[in-house]
C-alpha positions in Angstrom: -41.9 46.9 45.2 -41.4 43.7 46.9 -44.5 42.2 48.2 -44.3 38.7 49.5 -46.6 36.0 48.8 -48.0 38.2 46.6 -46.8 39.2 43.1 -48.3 37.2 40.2 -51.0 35.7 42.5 -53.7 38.0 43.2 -56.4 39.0 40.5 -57.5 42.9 40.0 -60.8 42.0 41.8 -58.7 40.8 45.3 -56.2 43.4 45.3 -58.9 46.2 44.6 -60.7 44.5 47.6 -57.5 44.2 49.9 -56.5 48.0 49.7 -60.2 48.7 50.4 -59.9 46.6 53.7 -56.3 48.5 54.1 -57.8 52.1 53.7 -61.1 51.3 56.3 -58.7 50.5 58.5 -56.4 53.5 58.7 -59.8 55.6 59.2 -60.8 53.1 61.5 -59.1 54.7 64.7 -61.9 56.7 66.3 -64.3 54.0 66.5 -62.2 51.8 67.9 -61.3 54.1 70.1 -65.2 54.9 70.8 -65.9 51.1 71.1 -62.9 50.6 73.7 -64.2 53.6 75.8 -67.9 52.1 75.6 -66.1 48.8 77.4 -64.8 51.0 80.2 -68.9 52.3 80.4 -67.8 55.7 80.1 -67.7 58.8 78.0 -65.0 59.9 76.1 -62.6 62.1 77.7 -60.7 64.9 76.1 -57.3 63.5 78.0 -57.2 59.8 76.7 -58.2 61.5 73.0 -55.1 63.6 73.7 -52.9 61.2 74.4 -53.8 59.0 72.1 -52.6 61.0 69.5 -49.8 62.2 70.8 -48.7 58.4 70.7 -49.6 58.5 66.7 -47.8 61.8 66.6 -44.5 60.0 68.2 -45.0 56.8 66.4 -44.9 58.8 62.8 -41.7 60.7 64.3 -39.8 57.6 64.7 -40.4 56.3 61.5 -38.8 59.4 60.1 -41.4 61.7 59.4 -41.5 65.2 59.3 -44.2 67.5 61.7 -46.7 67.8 59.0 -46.6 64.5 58.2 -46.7 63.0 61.9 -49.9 65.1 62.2 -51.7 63.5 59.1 -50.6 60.0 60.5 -52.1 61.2 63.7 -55.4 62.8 62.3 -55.1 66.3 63.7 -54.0 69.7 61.9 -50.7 71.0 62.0 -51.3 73.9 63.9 -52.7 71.4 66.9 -49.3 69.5 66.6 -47.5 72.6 67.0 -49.5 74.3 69.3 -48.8 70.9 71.5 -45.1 71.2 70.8 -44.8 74.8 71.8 -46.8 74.1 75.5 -46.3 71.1 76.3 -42.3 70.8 77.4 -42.5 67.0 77.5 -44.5 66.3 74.6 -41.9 67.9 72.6 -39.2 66.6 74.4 -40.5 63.1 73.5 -41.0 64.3 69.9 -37.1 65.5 69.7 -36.3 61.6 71.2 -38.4 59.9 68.6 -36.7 62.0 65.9 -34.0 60.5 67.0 -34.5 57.5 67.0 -35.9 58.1 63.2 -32.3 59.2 62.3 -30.5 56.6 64.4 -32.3 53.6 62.6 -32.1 55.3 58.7 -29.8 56.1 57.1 -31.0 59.4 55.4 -34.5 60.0 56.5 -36.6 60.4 53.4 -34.0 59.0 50.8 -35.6 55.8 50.4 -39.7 55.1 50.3 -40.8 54.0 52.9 -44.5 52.4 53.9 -44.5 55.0 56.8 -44.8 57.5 53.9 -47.1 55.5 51.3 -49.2 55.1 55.2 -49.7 59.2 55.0 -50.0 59.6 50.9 -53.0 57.1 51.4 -54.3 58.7 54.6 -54.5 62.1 53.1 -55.6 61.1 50.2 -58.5 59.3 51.7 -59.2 62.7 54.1 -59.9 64.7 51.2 -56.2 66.1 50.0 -55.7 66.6 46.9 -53.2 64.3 44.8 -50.4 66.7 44.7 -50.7 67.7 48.4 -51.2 64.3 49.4 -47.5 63.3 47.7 -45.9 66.6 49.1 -46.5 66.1 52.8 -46.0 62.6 52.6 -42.3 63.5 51.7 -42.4 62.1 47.7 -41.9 64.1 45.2 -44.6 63.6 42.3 -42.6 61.8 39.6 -41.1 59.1 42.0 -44.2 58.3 43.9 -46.3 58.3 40.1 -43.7 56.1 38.7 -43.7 53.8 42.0 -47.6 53.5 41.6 -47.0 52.6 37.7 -44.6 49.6 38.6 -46.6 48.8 42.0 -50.4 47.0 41.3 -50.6 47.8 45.1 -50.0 50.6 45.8 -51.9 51.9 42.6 -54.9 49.6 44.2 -54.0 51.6 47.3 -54.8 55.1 45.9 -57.7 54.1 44.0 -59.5 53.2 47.4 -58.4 55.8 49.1 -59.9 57.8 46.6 -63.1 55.7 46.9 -63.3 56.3 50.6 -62.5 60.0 50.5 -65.7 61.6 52.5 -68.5 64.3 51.5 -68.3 65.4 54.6 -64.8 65.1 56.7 -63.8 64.8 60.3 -62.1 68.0 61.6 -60.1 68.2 64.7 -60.5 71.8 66.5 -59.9 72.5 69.6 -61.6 74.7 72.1 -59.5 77.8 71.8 -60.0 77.9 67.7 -63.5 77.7 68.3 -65.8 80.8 68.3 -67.0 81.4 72.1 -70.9 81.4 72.4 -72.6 84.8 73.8 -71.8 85.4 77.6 -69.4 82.6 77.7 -66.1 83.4 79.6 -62.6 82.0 77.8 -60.9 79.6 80.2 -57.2 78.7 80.3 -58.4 75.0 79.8 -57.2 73.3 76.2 -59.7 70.8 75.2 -61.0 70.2 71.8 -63.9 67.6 70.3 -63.9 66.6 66.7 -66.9 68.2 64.5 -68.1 67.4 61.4 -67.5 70.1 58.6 -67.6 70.6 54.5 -64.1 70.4 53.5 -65.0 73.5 50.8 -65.2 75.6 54.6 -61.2 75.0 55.5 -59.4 78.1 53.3 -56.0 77.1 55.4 -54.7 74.9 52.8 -54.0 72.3 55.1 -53.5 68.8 54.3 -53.6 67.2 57.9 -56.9 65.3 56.8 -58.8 66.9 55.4 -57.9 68.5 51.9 -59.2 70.7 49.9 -62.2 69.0 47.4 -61.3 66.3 44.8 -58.3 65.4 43.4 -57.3 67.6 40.2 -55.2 64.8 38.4 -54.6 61.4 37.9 -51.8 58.7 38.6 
């Protein structure tokens, strides 16, 4: 892997501390977010959270990446993405236009690594997936992307912090209609969601959005 300005110069100690900084950031998002509401004076709303990651969800599309992929780059389950994509006409006509533009600009979507797709191994990884989930959704296989991380200090730096930083506790994204409704309370047609804080040993989906399944089983 090509890294410019580099190879040969860092020490063990600055590259361990770099992919640190890396992985903080890419689970940085909802504070930022928080902090930029807080400027505005005003409580979150469910709309701005919405579209926010519908942006992530299109951004991830264009780079190439598959649903299940765009949904880990975007923080949210799959079953939220699709559930977006199935009522929402022009969310998912945006998604089809940034697939597009995905297959317009490569090649053969998937063919060649990309840091799109070392962005979600790390992400998921760092949420709680385990390794071989982690590699799957990110669109590697498990030889390639082990052999990458043999020849590539970084991004073997990268999954050791994202190990480091994987949570006790992770971040779950569930909206309103998945959510048990309390005693006397009438279902509405509205969609809204808030993010809770729950074990990962609770999710039996399988899913890797975020949020995985307990500790990695195996090592790179």
């Amino acid at each position: 892997m090509y890294e410019p300005g580099t190879i040969g110069t860092e020490s063990e100690q600055e590259r361990a501390e770099r992919a640190d900084r890396v992985v903080a950031w890419l689970g940085a998002r909802d504070e930022i977010e928080r902090v930029l509401e807080e400027a505005l004076g005003e409580v979150p709303r469910e709309r701005d959270e919405t579209i926010a990651r519908m942006a992530e969800v299109l951004q991830a599309t264009a780079h190439g990446l598959g649903a299940e992929a765009a949904a880990v780059w975007a923080g949210i389950p799959h079953r939220v993405l699709q559930d977006w994509l199935a009522t929402d006409p022009a969310f998912a006509a945006a998604v089809e236009s940034a697939a597009a533009l995905g297959a317009a600009q490569l090649a053969e979507p998937g063919a060649v690594p990309t840091p799109a797709m070392i962005r979600v191994a790390v992400r998921a990884l760092s949420g709680g997936a385990t390794w071989p989930a982690a590699v799957a959704v990110s669109g590697f296989t498990q030889r390639p992307f082990r052999h990458l991380s043999n020849v590539s200090p970084t991004l073997a730096a990268l999954v050791d912090a994202a190990r480091r930083a994987r949570p006790r506790l992770s971040k779950r994204f569930v909206p309103s209609t998945y959510r048990p409704r309390r005693p006397g309370q009438k279902r509405t047609g509205e969609r809204s969601f808030r993010l809770l804080q729950r074990n990962s040993t609770t999710n039996p989906s399988g899913e890797v959005a975020v949020y995985g399944d307990g500790a990695p089983t195996d090592e790179v």
